[in-house]
C-alpha positions as a LaTeX table, in Angstrom:
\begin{tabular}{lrrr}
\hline
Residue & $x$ (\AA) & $y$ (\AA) & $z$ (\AA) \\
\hline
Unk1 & 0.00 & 0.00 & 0.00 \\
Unk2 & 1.41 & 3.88 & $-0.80$ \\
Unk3 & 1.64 & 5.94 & 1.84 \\
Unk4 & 1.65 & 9.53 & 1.27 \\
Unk5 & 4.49 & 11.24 & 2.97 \\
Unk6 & 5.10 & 14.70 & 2.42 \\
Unk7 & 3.26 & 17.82 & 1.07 \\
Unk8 & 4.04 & 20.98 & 0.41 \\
Unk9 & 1.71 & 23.43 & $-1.27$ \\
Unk10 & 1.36 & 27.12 & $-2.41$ \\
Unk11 & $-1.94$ & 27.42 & $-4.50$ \\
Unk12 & $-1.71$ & 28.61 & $-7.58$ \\
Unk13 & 1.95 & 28.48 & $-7.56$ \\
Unk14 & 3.11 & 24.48 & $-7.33$ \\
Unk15 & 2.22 & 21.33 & $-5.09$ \\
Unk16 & 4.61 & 18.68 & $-4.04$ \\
Unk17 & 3.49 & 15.15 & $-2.91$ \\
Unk18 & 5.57 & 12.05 & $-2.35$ \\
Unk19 & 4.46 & 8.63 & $-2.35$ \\
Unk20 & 6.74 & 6.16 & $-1.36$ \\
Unk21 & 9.79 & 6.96 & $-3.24$ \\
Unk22 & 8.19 & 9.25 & $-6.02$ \\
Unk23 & 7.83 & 13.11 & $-5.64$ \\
Unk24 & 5.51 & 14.67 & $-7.74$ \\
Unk25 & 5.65 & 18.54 & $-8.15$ \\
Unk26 & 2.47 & 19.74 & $-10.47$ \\
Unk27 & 3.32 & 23.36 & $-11.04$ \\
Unk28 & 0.01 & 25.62 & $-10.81$ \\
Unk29 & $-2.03$ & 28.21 & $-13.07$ \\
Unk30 & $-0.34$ & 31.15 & $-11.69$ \\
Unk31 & 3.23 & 29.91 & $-11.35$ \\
Unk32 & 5.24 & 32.52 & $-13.73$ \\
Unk33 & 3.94 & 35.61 & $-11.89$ \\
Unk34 & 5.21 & 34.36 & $-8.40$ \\
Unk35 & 8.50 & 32.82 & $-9.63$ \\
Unk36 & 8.59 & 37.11 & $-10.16$ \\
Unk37 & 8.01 & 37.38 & $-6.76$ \\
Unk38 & 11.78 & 36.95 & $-4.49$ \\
Unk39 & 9.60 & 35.88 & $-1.32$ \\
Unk40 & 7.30 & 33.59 & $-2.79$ \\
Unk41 & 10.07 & 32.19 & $-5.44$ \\
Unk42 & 12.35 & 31.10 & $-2.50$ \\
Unk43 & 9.84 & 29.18 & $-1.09$ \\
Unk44 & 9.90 & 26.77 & $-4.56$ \\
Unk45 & 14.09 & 26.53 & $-3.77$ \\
Unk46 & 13.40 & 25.37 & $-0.82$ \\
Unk47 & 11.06 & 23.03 & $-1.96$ \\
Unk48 & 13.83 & 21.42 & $-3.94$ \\
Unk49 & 15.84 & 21.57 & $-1.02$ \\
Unk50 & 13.98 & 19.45 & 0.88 \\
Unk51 & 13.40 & 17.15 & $-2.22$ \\
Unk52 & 17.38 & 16.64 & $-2.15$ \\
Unk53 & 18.03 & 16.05 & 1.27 \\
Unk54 & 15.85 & 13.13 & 1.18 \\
Unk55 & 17.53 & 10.21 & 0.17 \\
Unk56 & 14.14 & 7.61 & $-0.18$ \\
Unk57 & 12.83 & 10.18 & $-2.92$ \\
Unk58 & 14.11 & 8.44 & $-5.99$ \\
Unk59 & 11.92 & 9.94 & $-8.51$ \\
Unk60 & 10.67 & 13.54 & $-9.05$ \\
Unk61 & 8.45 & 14.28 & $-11.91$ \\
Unk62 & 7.93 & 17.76 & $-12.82$ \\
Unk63 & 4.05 & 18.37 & $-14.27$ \\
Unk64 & 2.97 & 21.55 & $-16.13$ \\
Unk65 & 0.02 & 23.76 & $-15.35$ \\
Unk66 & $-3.17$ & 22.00 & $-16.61$ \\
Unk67 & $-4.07$ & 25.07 & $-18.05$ \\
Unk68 & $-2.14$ & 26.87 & $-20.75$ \\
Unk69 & $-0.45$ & 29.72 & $-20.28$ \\
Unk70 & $-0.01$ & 30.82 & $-23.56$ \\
Unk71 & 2.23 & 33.34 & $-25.43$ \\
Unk72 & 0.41 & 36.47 & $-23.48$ \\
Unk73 & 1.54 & 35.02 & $-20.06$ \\
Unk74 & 4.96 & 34.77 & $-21.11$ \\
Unk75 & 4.82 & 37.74 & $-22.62$ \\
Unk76 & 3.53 & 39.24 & $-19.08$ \\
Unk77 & 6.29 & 37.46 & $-17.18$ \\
Unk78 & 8.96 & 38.73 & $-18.98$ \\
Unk79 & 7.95 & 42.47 & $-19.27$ \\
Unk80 & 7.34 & 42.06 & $-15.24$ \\
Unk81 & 11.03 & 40.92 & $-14.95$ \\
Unk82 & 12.49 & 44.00 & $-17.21$ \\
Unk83 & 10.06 & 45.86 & $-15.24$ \\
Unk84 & 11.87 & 44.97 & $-11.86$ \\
Unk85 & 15.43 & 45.22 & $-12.90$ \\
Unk86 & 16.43 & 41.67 & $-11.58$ \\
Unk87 & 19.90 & 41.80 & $-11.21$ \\
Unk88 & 21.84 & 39.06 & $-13.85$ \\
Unk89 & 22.01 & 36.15 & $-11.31$ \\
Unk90 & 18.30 & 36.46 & $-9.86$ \\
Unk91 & 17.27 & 36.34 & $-13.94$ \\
Unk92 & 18.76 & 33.34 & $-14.23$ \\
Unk93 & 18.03 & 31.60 & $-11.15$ \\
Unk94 & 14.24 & 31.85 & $-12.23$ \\
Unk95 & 14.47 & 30.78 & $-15.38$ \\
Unk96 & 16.53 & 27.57 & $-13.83$ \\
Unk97 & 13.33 & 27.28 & $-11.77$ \\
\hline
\end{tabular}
C-alpha cells in the first residue's frame, strides 16, 4: 500500500506530494507571476531543497500547469522581470526554476 508522505503546497503556484519513493511537483495556473516574486520564489528553492536532502525520494516528476499559459503570459512574465530590474544572477536563477 502507498503511503503519502510529504506535502508541500502554495496554491496557484506548485504542489509537491511524495508517495513512497516518487515526488511529484504539479506546477500551478499562476506559477510565472510568483517565480517574479523573491519571497514567494524562495519558497519553490526550498522546496527542492527538501526534495534533495531526502535520500528515499528516488523519482521527481515535474508536471505543467493544466491550463495553458499561452504566449500572453509569457509575454507578461517577462515584461514584469524587465520591469523589476532583476539583477543578472536572480534572472537566471528563475528561469533555472
Amino acid at each position: 500500500m502507498s503511503v503519502e508522505k510529504t506535502s508541500y503546497e502554495r496554491p496557484g503556484f506548485y504542489a509537491l506530494k511524495q508517495i513512497d519513493d516518487v515526488a511529484t511537483l504539479k506546477l500551478g495556473k499562476n506559477f510565472l507571476s510568483n517565480a517574479i516574486d523573491l519571497a514567494i520564489k524562495n519558497s519553490l528553492v526550498d522546496v527542492f531543497d527538501h526534495i534533495a536532502e531526502k535520500n528515499e525520494i528516488k523519482v521527481l516528476v515535474i508536471m505543467n500547469c493544466q491550463e495553458q499559459i499561452g504566449c500572453k503570459g509569457y509575454i507578461d512574465f517577462y515584461r514584469q522581470v524587465m520591469a523589476n530590474e532583476f539583477d543578472r544572477r536572480s534572472i537566471q536563477r528563475m528561469c533555472n526554476i
